[in-house]
C-alpha positions in Angstrom: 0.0 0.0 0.0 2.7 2.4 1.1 4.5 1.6 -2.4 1.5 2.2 -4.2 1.3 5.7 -2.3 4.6 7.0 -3.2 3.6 6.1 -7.0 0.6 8.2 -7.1 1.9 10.6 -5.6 4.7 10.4 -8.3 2.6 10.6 -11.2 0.2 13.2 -9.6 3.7 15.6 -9.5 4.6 14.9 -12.6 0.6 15.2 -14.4 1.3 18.9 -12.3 4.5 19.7 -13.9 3.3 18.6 -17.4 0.1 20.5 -16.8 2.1 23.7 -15.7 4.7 23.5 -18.4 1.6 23.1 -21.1 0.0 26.4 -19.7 3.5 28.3 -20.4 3.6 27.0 -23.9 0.1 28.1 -24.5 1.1 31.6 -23.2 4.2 31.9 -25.5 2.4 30.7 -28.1 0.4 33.3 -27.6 2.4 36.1 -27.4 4.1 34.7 -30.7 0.9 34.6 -32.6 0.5 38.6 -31.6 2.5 41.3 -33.6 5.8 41.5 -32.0 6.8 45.2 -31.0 10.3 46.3 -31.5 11.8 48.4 -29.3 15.2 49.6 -29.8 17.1 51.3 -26.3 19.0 54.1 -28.3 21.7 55.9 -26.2 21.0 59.5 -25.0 23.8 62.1 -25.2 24.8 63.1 -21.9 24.3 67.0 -22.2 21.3 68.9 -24.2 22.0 68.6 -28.0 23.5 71.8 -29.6 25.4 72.4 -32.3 28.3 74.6 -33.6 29.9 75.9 -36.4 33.4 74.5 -37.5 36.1 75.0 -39.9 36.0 71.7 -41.7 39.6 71.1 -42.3 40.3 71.9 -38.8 37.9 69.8 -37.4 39.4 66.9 -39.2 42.9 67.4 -38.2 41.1 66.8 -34.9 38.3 63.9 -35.6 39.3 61.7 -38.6 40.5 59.2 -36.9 36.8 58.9 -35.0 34.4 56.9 -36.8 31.8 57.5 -34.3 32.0 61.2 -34.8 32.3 60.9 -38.6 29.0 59.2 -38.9 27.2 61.6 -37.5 28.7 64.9 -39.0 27.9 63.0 -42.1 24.6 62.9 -41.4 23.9 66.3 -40.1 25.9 67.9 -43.0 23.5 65.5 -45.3 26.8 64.7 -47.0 29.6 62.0 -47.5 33.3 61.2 -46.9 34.5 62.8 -50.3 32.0 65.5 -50.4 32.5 66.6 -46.9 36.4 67.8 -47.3 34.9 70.3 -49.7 32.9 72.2 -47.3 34.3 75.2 -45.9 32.8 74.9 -42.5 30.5 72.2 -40.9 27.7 71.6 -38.1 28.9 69.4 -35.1 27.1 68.6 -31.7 28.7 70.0 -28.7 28.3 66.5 -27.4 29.0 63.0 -29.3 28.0 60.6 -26.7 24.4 59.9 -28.0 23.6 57.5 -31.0 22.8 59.2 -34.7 18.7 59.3 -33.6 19.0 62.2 -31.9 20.8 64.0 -34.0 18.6 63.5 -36.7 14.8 64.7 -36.9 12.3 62.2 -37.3 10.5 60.8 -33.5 11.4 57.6 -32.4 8.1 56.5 -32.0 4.5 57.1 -33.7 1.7 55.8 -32.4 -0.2 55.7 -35.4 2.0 53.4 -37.0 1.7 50.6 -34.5 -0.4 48.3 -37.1 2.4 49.4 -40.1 4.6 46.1 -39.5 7.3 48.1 -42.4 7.8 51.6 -43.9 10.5 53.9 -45.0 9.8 57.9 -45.0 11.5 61.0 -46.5 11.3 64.1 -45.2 12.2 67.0 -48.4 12.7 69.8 -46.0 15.1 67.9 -43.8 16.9 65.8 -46.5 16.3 62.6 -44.0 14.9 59.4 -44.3 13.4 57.0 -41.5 12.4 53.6 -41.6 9.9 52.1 -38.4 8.6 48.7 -37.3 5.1 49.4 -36.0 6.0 52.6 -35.2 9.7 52.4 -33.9 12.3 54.0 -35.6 14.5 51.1 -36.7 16.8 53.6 -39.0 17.5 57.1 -40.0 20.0 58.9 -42.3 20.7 61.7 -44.6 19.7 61.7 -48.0 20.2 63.9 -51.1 16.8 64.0 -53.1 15.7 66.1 -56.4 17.5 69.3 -57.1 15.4 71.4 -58.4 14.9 70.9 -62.3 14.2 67.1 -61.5 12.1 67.3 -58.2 11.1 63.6 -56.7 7.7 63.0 -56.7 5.7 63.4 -53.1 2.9 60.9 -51.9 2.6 57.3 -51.0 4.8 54.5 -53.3 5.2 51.0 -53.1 8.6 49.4 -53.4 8.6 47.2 -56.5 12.1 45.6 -57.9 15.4 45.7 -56.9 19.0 45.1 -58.1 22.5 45.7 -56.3 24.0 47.2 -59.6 21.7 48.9 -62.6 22.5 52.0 -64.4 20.4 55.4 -64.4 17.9 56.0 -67.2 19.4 59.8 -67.2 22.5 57.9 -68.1 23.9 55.1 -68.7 26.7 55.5 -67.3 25.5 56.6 -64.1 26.2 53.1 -61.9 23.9 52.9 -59.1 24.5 50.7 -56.5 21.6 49.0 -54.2 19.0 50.1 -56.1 15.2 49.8 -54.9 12.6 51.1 -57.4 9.5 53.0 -56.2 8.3 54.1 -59.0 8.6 52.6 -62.1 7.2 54.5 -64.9 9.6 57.4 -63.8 12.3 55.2 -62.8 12.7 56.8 -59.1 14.3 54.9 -56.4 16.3 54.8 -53.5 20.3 54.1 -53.9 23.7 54.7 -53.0 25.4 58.2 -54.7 27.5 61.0 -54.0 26.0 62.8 -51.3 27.2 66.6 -52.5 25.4 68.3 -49.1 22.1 69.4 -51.0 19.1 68.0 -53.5 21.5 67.0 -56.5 19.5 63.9 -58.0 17.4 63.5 -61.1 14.4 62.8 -58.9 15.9 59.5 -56.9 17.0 59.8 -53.2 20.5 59.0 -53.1 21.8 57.3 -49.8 24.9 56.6 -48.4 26.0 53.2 -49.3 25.6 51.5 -45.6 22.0 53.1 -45.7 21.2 51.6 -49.0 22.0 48.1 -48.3 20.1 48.3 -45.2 17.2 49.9 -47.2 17.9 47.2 -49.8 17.1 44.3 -47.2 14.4 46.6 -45.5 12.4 46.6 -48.2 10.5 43.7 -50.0 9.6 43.5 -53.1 6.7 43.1 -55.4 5.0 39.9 -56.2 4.0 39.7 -59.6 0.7 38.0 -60.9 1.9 38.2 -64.1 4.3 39.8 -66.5 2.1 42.7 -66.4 0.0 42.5 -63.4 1.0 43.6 -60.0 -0.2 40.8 -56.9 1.1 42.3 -54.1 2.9 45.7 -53.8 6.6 46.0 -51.8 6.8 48.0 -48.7 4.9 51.4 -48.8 7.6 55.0 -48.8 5.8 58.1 -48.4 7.8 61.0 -49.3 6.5 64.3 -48.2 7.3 68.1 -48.1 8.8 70.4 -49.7 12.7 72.0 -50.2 13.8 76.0 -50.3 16.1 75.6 -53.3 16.8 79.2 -53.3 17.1 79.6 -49.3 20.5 78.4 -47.2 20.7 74.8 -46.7 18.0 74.4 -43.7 20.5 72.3 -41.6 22.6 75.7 -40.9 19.9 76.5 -38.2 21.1 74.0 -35.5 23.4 76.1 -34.6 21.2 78.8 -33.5 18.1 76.4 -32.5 18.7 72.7 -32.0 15.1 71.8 -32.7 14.5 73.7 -35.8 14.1 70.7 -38.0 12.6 68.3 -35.3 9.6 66.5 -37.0 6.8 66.0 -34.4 4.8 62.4 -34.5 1.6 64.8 -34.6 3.7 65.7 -38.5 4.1 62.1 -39.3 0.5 61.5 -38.7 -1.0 64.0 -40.6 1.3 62.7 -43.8 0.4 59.1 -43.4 -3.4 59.6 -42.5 -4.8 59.7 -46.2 -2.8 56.5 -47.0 -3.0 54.5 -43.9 -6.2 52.5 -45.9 -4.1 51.4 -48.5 -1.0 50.3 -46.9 -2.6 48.2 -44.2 -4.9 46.8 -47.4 -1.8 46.1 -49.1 0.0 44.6 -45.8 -2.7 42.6 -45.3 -2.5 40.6 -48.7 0.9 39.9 -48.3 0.6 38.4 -45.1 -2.1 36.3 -46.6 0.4 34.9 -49.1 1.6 31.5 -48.3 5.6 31.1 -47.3 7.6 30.0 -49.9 10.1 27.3 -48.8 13.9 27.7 -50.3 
């Protein structure tokens, strides 16, 4: 009797643990089946951003050698590596210690982007691009878009096909690399290109190259019905805003106010409003297409 005891007792232990280790995979198999939030801890600069003006060639002398601090100069100054050495003077932060978001204007969260699971932004009067996750800024960079004789297009695109190399339809012998087309009667995309410091494209939105390739991955594609006919669109980018060709180049007034270019997630609402129908349509298509198996 006694042995008979110890072995119910046994089995009623172990129908307890196999009953409690049931109800936790139920509960992560839950919390998988929800939409997963991303949240990203970026690192806040010690001290209040501000900016200052510096001459470029001295400032080099000094931070070359500082990849950290290259990056984000870069960014600010909405210009590259070649194109910076050029520049007479430049825009740096006072202090370095915080990551490129906060140096940059886009929020690091919108709200009313939750149920977005991907899209890619670009801000004309900034010259800055952001890419979120249902709503959380995943990446942000500078960005040369069209100079004035070629303006890119605004409103809501679709990313459709891709290729690491192609060549421009302005010219063939433009090489663009990690090309994503968005619009492809117009041939406008997203790429890596000489960042001069100001609109200089023939409508694209030139990147620097690390951007592009994360852009490149970012992104999806179309899928095609047909050799004509469009199943699902890619990931939606909604350009937006306009650029004072004829004024100074608008990142000049950091130095004087820090949040002159700060866009406010009330801004980003108001441009994604009138196209938040379509995109979710769109998303939701593509989440109904069964996963292909390599």
């Amino acid at each position: 009797m006694k042995k008979l005891y110890y072995t119910a007792n046994v089995l009623l232990i172990l129908v307890l643990v196999l009953m409690a280790s049931c109800k936790k995979t139920d509960t992560i198999e839950l919390t998988e089946n929800k939409t997963t939030k991303k949240v990203i801890e970026y690192k806040e600069p010690k001290s209040a951003v501000s900016y200052q003006f510096q001459k470029t060639k001295d400032w080099l002398k000094a931070n070359e050698a500082d990849s950290t601090k290259m990056d984000i100069v870069y960014a600010l100054n909405r210009t590259d590596k070649a194109n910076l050495k050029k520049q007479d003077s430049v825009v740096v932060p006072a202090d370095f210690s915080g990551d490129l978001v906060y140096y940059l204007p886009f929020p690091l969260h919108v709200a009313s982007l939750e149920e977005v699971s991907k899209i890619i932004l670009f801000s004309y009067p900034t010259q800055t691009f952001a890419a979120y996750e249902n709503g959380e800024l995943v990446r942000t960079g500078p960005t040369n878009m069209g100079r004035k004789k070629d303006p890119t297009p605004t409103g809501l695109f679709f990313t459709n096909w891709k290729a690491e190399k192609t060549t421009s339809t302005f010219n063939d012998e433009w090489e663009l690399k990690w090309n994503f087309n968005i619009e492809n009667k117009l041939g406008v995309g997203f790429h890596q290109y000489e960042l001069p410091g100001y609109p200089a494209s023939h409508s694209c939105l030139r990147l620097l190259e690390k951007d592009a390739k994360y852009l490149y991955k970012f992104a999806d594609e179309w899928i095609l019905k047909d050799k004509e006919n469009v199943k699902v669109k890619g990931t939606p980018v909604i350009v937006f805003g306009s650029y004072d060709f004829d004024g100074p180049k608008p990142w000049l007034q950091l130095a004087s106010d820090p949040k002159a270019l700060n866009i406010p997630e009330s801004e980003i609402e108001t441009q994604t409003k009138p196209f938040l129908k379509e995109i979710l349509e769109n998303q939701n298509l593509r989440e109904a297409e069964p996963t292909k198996t390599l």
